[in-house]
Backbone as a printed PyTorch tensor [residue, N CA C, xyz], in Angstrom:
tensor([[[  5.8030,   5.8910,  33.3380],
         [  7.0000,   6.5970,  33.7580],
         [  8.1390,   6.1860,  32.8360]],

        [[  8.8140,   6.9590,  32.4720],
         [  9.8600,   7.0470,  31.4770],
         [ 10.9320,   6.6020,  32.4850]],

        [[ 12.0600,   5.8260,  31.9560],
         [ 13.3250,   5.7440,  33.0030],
         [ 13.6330,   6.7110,  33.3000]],

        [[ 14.8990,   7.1310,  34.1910],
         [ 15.9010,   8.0900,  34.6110],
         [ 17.0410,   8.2010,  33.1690]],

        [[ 17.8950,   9.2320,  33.3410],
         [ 18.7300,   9.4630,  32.4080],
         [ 19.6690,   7.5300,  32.4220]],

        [[ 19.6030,   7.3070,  31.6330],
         [ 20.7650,   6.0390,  31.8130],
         [ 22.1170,   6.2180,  30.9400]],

        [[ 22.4940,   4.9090,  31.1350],
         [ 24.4530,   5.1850,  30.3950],
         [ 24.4330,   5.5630,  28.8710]],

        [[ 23.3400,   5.0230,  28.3590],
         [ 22.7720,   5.0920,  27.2330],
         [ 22.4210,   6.4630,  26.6930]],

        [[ 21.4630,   6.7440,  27.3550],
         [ 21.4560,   8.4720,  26.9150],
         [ 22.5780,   9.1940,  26.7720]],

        [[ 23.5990,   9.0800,  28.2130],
         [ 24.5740,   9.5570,  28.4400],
         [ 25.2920,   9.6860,  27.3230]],

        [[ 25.4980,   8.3140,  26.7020],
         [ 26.6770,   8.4410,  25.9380],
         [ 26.4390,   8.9440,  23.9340]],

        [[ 25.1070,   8.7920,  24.3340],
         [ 24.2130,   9.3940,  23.0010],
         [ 24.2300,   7.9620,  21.7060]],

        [[ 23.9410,   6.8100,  22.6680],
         [ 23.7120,   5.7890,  21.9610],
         [ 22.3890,   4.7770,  22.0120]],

        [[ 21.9110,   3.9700,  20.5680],
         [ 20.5580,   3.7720,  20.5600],
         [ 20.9090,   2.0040,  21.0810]],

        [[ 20.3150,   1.7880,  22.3170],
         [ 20.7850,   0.3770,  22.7440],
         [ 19.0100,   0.0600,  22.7210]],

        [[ 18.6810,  -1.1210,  21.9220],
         [ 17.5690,  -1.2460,  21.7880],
         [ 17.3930,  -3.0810,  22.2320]],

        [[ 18.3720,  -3.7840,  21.8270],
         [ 18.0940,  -4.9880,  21.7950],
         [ 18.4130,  -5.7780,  22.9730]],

        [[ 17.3110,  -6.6900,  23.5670],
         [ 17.6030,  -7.3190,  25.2470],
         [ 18.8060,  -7.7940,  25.4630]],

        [[ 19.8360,  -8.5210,  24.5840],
         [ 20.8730,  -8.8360,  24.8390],
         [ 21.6520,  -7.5760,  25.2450]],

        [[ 21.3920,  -6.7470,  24.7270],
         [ 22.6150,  -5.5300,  25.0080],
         [ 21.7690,  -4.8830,  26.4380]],

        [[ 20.1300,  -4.1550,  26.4210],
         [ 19.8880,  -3.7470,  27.2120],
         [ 19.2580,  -4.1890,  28.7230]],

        [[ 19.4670,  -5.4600,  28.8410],
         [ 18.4230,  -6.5420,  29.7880],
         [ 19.6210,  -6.4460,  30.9090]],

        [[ 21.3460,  -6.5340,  30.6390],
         [ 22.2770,  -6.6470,  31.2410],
         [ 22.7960,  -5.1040,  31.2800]],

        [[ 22.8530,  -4.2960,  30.4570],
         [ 23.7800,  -3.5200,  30.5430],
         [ 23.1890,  -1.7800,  30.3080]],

        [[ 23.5290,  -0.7810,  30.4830],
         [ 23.1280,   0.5600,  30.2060],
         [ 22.4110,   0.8890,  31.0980]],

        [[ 22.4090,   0.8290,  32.6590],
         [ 21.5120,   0.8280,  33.6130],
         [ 21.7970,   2.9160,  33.5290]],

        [[ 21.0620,   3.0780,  35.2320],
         [ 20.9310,   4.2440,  35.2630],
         [ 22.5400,   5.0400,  36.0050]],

        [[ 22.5130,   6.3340,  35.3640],
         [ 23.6820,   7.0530,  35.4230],
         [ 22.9880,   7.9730,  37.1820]],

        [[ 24.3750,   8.5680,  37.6610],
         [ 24.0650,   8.9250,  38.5260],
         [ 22.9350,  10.3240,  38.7990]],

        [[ 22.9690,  10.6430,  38.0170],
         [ 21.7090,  11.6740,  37.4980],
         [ 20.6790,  11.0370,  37.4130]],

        [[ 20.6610,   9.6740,  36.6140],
         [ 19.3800,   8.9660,  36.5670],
         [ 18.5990,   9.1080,  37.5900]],

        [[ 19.3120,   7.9110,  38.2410],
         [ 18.9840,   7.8940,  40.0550],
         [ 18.2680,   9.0860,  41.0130]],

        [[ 19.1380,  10.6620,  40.4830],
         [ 18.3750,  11.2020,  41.1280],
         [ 17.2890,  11.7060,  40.7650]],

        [[ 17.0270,  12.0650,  39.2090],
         [ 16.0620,  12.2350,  38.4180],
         [ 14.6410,  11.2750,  39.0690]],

        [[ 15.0060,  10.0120,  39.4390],
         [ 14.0490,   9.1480,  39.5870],
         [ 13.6950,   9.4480,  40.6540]],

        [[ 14.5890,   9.7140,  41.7380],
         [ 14.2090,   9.6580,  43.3210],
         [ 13.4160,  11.3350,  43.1430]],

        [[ 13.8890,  12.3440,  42.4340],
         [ 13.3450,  13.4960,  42.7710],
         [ 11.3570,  13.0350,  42.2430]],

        [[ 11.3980,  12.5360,  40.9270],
         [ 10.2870,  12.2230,  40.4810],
         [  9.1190,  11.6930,  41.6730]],

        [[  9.7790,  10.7220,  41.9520],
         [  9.0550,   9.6840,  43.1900],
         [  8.9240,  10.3350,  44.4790]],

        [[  9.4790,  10.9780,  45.1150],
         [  8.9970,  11.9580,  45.9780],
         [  8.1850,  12.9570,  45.1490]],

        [[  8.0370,  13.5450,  44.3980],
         [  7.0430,  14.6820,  44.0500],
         [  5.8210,  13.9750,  43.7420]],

        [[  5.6720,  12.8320,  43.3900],
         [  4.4310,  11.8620,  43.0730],
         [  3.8740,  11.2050,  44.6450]],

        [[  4.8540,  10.9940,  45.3240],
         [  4.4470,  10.3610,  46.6280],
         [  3.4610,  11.1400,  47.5880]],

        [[  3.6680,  12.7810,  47.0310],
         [  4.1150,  13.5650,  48.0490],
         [  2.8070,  14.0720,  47.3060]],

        [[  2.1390,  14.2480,  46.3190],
         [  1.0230,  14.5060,  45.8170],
         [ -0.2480,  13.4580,  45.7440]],

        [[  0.3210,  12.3710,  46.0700],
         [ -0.5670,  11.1700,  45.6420],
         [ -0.3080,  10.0530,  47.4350]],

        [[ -0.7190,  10.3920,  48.3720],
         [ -0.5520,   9.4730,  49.5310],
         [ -0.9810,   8.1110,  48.9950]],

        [[ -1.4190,   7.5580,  48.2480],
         [ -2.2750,   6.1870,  47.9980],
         [ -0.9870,   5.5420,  47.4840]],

        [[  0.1740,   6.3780,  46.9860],
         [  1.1810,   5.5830,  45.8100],
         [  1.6480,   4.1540,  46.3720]],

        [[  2.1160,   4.0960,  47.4820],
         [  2.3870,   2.6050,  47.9610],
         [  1.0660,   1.3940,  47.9730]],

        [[  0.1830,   1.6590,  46.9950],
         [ -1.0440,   0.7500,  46.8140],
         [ -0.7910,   0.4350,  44.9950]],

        [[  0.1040,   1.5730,  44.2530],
         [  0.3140,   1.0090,  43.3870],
         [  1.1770,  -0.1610,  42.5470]],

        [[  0.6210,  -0.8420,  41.6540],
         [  1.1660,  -1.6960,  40.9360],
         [  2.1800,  -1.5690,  39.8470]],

        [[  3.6930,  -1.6350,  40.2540],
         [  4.7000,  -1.2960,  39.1650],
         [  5.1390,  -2.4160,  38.6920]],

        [[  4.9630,  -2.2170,  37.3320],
         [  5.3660,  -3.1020,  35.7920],
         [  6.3500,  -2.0210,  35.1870]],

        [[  7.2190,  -3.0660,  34.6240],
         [  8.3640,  -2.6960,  34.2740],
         [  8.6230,  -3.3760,  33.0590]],

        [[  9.6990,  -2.8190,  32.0500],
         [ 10.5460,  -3.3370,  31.1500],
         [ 11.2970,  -4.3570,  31.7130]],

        [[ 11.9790,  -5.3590,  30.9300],
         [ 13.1180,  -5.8890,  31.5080],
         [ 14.2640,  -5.2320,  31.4120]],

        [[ 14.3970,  -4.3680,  30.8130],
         [ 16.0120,  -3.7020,  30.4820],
         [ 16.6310,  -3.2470,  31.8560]],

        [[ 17.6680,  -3.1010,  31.7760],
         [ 18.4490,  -2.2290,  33.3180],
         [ 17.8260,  -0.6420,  33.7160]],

        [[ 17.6390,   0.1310,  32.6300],
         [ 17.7290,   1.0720,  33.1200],
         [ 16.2750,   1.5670,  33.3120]],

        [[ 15.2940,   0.5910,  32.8130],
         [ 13.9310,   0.3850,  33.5380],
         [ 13.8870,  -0.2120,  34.4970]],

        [[ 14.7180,  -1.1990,  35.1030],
         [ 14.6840,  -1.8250,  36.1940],
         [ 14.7700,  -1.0930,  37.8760]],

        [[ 15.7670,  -0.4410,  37.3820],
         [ 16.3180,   0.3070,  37.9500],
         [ 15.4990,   1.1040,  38.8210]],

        [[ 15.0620,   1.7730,  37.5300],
         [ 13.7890,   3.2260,  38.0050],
         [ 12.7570,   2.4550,  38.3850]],

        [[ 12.1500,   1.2680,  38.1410],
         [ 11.2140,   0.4810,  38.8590],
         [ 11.2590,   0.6860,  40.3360]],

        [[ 12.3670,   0.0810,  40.7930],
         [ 12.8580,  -0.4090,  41.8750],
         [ 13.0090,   0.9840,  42.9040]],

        [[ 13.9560,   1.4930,  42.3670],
         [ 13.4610,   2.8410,  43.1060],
         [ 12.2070,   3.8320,  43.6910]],

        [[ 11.2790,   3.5570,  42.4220],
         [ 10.3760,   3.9920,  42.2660],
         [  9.5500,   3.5630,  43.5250]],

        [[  9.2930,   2.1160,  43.0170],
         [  8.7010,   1.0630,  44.5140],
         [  9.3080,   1.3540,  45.8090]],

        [[ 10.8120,   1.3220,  45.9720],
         [ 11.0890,   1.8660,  47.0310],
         [ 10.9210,   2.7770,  47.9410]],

        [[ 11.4430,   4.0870,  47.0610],
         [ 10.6530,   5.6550,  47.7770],
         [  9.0900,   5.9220,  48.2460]],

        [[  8.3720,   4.6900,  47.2610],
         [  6.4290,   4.5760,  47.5690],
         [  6.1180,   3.4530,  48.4040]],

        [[  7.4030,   3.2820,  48.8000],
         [  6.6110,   2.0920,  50.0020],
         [  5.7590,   1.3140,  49.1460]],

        [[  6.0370,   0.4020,  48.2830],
         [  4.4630,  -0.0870,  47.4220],
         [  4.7500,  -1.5410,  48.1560]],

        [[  2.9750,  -2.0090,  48.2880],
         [  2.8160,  -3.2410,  48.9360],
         [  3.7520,  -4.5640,  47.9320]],

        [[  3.4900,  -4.1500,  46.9220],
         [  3.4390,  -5.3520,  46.0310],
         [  5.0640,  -5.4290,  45.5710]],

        [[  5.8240,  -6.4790,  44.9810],
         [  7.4420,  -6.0080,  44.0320],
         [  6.7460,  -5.7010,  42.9450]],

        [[  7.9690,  -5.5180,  42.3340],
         [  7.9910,  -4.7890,  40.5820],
         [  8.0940,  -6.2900,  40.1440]],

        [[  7.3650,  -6.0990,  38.7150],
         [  6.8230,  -7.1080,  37.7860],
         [  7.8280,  -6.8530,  36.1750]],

        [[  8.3530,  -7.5790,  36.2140],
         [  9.0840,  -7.3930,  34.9660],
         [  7.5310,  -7.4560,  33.6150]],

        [[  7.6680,  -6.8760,  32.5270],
         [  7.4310,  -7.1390,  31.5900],
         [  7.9240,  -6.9870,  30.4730]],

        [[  8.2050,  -8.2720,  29.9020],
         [  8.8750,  -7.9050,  28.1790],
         [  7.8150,  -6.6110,  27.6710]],

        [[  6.5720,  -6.9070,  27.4760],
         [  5.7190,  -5.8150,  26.9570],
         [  6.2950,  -4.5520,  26.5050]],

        [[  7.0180,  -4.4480,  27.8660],
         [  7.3160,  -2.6530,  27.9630],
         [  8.7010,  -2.6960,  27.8670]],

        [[  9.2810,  -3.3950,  26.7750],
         [ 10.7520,  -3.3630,  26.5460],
         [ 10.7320,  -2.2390,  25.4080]],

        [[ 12.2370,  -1.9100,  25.4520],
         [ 11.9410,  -0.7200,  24.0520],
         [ 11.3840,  -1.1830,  22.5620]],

        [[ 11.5350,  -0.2140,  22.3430],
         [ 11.3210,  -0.8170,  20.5040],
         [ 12.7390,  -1.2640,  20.3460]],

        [[ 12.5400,  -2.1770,  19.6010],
         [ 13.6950,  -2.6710,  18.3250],
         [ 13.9530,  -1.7270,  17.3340]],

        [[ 15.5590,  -1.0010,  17.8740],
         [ 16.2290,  -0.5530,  16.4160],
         [ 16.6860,  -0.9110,  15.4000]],

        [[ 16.3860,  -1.9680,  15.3760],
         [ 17.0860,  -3.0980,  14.0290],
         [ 18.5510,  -2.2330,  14.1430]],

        [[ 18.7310,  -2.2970,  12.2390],
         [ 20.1220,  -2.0470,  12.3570],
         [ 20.9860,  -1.1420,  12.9050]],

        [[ 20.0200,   0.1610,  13.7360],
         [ 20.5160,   1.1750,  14.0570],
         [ 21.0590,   0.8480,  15.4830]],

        [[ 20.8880,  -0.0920,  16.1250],
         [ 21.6740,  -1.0950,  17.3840],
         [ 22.8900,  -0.4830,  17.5800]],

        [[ 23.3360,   0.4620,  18.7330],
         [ 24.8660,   0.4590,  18.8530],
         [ 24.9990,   1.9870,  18.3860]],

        [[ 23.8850,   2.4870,  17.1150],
         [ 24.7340,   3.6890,  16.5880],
         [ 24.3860,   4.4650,  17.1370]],

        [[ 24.8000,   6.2290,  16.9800],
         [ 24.3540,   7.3070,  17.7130],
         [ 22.7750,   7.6690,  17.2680]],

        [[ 22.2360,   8.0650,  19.1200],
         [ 21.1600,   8.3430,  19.5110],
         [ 20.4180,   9.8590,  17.7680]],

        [[ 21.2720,   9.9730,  17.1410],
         [ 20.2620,  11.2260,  16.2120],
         [ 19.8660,  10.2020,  14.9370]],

        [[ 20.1390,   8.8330,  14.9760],
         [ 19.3030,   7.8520,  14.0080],
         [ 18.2350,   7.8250,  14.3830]],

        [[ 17.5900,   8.0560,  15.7310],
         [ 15.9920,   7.7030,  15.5980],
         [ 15.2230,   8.9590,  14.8490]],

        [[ 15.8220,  10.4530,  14.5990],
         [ 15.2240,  11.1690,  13.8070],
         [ 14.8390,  10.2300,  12.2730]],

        [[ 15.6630,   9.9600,  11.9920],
         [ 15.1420,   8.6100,  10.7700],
         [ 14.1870,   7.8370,  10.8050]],

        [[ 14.5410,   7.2920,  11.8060],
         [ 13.2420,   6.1460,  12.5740],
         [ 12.0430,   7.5490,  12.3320]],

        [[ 11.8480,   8.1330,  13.2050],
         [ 10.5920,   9.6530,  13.6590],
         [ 10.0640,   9.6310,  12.6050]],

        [[ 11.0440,  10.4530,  10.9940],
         [ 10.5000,  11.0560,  10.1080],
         [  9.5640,  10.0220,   9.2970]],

        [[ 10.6250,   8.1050,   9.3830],
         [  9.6550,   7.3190,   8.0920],
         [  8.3610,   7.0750,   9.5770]],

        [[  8.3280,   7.0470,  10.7420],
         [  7.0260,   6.5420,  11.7200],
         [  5.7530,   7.7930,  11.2460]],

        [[  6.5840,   9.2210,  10.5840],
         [  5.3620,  10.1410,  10.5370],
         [  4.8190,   9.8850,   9.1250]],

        [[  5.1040,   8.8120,   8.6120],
         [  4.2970,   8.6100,   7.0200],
         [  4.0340,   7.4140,   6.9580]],

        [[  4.1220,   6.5480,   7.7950],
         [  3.8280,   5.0870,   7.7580],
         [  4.1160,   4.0790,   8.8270]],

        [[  3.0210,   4.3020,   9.6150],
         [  3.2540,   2.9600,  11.0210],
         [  3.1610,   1.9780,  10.9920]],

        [[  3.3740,   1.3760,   9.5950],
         [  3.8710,  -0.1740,   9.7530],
         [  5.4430,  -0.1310,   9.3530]],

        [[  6.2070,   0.3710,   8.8530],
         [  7.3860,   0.6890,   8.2870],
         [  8.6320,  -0.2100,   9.0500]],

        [[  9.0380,  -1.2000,   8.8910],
         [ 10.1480,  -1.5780,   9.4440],
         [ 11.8340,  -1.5680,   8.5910]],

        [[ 11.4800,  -0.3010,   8.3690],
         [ 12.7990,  -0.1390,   7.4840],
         [ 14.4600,  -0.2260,   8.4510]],

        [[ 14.6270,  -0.8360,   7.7730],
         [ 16.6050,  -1.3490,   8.5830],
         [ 16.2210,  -2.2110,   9.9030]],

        [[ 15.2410,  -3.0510,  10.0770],
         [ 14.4260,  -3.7520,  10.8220],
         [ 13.7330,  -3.1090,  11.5910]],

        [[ 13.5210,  -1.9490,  11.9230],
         [ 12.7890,  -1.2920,  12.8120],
         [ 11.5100,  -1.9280,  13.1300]],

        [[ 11.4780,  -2.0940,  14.8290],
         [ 10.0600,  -1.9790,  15.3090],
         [  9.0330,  -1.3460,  14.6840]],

        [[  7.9710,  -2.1380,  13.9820],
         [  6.8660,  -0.8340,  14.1780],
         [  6.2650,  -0.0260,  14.7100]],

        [[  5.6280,   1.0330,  14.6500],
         [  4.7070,   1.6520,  15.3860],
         [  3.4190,   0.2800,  15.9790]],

        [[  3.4710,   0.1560,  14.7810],
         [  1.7860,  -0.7810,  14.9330],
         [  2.1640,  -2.0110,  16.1790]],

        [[  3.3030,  -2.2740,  15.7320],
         [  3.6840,  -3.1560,  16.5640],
         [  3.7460,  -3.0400,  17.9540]],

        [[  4.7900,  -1.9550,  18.8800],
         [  4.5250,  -1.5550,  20.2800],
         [  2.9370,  -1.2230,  20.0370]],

        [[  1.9800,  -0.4160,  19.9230],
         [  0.8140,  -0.3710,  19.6000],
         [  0.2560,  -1.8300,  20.3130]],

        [[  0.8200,  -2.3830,  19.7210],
         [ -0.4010,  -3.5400,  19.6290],
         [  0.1300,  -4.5670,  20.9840]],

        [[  1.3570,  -4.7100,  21.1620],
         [  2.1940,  -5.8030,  22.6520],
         [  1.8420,  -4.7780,  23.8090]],

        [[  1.8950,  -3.0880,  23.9280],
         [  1.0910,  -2.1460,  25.1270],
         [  0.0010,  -3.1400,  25.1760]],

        [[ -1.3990,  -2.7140,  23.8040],
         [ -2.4250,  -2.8840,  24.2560],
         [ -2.9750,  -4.0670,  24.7220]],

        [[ -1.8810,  -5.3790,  24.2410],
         [ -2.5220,  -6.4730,  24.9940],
         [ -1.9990,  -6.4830,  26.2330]],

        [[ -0.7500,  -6.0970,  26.8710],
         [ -0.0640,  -6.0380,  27.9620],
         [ -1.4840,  -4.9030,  29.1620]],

        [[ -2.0100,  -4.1340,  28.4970],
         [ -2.8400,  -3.5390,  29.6250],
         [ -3.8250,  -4.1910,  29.5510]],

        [[ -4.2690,  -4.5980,  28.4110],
         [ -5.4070,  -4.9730,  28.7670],
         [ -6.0470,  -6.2920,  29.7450]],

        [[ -4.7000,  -7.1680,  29.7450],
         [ -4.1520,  -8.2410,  30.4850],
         [ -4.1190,  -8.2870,  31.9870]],

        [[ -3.3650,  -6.5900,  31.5800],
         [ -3.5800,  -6.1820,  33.3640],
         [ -5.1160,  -5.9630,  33.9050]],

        [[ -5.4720,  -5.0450,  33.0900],
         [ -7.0200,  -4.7030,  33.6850],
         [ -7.8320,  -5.5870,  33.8240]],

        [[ -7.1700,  -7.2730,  33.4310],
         [ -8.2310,  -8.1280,  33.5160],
         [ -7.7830,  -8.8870,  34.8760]],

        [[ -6.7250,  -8.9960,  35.0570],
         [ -6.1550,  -9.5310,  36.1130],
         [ -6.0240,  -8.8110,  37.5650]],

        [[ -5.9980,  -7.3440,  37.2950],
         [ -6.0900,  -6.2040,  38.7360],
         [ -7.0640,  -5.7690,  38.2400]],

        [[ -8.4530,  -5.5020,  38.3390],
         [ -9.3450,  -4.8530,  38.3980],
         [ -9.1550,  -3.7180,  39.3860]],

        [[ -9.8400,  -1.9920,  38.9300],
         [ -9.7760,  -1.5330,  40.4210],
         [ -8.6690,  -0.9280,  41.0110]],

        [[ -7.4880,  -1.2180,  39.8320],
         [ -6.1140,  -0.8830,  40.9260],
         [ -5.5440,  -0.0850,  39.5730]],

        [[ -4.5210,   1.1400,  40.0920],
         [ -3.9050,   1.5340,  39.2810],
         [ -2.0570,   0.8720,  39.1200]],

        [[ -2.0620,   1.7120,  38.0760],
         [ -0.6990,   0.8290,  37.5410],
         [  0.3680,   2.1280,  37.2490]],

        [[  1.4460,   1.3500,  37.3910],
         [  2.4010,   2.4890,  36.9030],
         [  3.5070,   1.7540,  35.9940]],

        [[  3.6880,   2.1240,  34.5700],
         [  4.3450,   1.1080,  33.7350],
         [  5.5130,   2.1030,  33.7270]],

        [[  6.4030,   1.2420,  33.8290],
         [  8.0580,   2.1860,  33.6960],
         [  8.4170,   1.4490,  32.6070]],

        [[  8.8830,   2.3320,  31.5140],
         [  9.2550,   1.5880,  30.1020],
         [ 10.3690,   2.9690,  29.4610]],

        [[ 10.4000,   2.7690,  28.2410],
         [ 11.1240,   3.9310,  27.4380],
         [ 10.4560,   4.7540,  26.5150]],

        [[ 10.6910,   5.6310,  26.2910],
         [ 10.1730,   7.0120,  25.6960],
         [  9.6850,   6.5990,  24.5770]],

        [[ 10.0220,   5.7500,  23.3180],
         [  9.3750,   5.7050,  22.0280],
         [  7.4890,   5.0890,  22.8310]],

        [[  8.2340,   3.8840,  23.6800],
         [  7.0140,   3.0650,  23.6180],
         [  6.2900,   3.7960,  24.1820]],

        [[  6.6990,   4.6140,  25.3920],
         [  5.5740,   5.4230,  26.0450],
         [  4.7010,   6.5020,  24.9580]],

        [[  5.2860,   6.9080,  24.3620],
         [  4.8420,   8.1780,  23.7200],
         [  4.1920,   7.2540,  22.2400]],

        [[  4.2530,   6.0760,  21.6280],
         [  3.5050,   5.2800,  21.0390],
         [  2.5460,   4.9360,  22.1690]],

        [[  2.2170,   4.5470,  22.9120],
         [  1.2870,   4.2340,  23.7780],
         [  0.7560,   5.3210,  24.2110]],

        [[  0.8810,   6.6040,  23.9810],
         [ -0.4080,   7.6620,  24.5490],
         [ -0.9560,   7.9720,  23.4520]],

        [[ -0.3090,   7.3640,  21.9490],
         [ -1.4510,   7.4960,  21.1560],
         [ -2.8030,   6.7390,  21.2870]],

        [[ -2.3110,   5.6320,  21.3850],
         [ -3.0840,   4.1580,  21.8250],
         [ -4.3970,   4.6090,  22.8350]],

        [[ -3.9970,   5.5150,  23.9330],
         [ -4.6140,   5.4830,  25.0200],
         [ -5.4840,   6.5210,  24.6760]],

        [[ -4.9540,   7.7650,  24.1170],
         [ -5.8210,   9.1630,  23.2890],
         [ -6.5820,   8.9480,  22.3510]],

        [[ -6.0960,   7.6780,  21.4620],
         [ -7.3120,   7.2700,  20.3230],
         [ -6.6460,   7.9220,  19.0960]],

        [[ -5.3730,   8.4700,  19.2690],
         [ -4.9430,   9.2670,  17.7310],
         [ -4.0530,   8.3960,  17.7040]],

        [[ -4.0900,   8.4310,  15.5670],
         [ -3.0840,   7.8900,  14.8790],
         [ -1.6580,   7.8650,  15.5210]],

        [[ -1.3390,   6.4420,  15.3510],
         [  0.1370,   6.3630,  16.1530],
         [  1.3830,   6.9420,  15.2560]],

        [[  1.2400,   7.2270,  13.9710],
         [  2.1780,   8.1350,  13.1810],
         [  2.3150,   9.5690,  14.1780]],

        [[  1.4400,  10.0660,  15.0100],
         [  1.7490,  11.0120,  15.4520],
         [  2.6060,  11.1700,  16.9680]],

        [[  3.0570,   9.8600,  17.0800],
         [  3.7620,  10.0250,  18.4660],
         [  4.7650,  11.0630,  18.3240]],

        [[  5.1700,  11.3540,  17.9930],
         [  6.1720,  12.2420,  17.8360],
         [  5.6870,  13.7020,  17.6560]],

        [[  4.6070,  14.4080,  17.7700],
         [  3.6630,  15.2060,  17.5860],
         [  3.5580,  15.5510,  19.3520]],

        [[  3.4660,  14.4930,  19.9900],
         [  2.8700,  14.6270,  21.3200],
         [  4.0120,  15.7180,  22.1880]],

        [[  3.8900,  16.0660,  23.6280],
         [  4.7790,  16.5160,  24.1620],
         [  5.6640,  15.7370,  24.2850]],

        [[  7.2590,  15.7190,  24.1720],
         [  7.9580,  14.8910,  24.6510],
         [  7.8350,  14.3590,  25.9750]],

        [[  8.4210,  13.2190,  26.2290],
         [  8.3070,  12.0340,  27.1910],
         [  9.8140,  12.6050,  28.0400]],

        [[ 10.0580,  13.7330,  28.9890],
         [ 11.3490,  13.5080,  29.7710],
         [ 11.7240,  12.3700,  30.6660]],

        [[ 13.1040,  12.3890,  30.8770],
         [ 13.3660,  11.2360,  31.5340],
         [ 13.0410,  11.0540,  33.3870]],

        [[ 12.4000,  10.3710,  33.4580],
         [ 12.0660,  10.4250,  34.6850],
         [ 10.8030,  10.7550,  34.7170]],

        [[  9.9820,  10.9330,  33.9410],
         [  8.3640,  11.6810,  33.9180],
         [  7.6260,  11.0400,  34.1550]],

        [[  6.5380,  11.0010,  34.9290],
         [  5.5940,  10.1530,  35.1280],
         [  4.0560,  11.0490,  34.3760]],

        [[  3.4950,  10.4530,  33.5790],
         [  2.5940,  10.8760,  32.8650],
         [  1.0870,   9.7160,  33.0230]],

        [[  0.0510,  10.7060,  33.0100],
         [ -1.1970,   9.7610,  33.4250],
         [ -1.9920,   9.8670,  32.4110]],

        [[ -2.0800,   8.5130,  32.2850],
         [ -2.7060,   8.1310,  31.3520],
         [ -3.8970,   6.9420,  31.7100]],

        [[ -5.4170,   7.5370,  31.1010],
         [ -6.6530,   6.7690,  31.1820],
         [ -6.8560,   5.7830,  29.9030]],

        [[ -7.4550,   4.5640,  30.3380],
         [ -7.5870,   4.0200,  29.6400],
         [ -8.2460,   4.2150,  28.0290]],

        [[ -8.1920,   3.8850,  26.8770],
         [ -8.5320,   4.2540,  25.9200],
         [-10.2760,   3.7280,  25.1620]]])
């Protein structure tokens, strides 16, 4: 599940790094409802949802939608922070407006190791997802999961899970905010 709209989107800025996003850029009031509408339409299709296991980013505006999320599903268990599912690192693009990650997009579609202006790699989320699930599946056998994180990592992680080159995340359908998307193991 992708967060809700947060302050961040809102304001059309790329807040990537835990100091800035762990405290601050939570969800906007749209977020909130984005999330609550999400979580009832999932609850409301899926009776089992309060049996699921929510992992989370540490950032606010994953937290957020965690918490909600768990809330509206009645889930037995709390929400589980995980660094894992923190965003990517924008290196230097930290702070600037949200149309720098087209930059980031275009060098990720010719080369997924690329950390140009420090950028996260592709390979990199790639690789902290796949030990982060696989961690899980060793530890919950049997149980499903619902990871609330942010759109690059999610949509790098359904390459992961589909088996296609992670240069093509950006190829995939976009990741809306608030979406909950299912994804089988790879």
């Amino acid at each position: 599940m992708r967060h809700g709209q947060s302050e961040a989107n809102f304001v059309g800025r790329v807040v990537s790094a835990p100091n800035v996003g762990i405290a601050g850029y939570g969800l906007t009031t749209l977020g909130r409802q984005q999330v609550t509408t999400r979580a009832r339409q999932f609850v409301k299709c899926n009776p089992w949802a309060s049996t699921i296991r929510v992992f989370s980013s540490d950032f606010l505006r994953a937290r957020q939608t965690a918490d909600l999320f768990a809330e509206i599903a009645k889930c037995n268990t709390r929400v589980t922070l995980e660094p894992g599912l923190r965003e990517r690192f924008f290196g230097r693009y930290e702070g600037l407006s949200d149309s720098s990650y087209h930059e980031v997009w275009r060098l990720d579609s010719v080369d997924q190791r690329h950390q140009v202006q420090g950028v996260e790699s592709v390979v990199s989320v790639r690789e902290r997802v796949r030990e982060l699930v696989t961690n899980l599946e060793k530890s919950y056998r049997d149980q499903q999961f619902l990871l609330v994180a942010h759109g690059d990592v999610l949509q790098i992680s359904q390459t992961l899970f589909q088996n296609i080159p992670g240069e093509r995340h950006r190829q995939l359908h976009h990741l809306e905010v608030a979406e909950i998307r299912r994804l089988n193991h790879w």
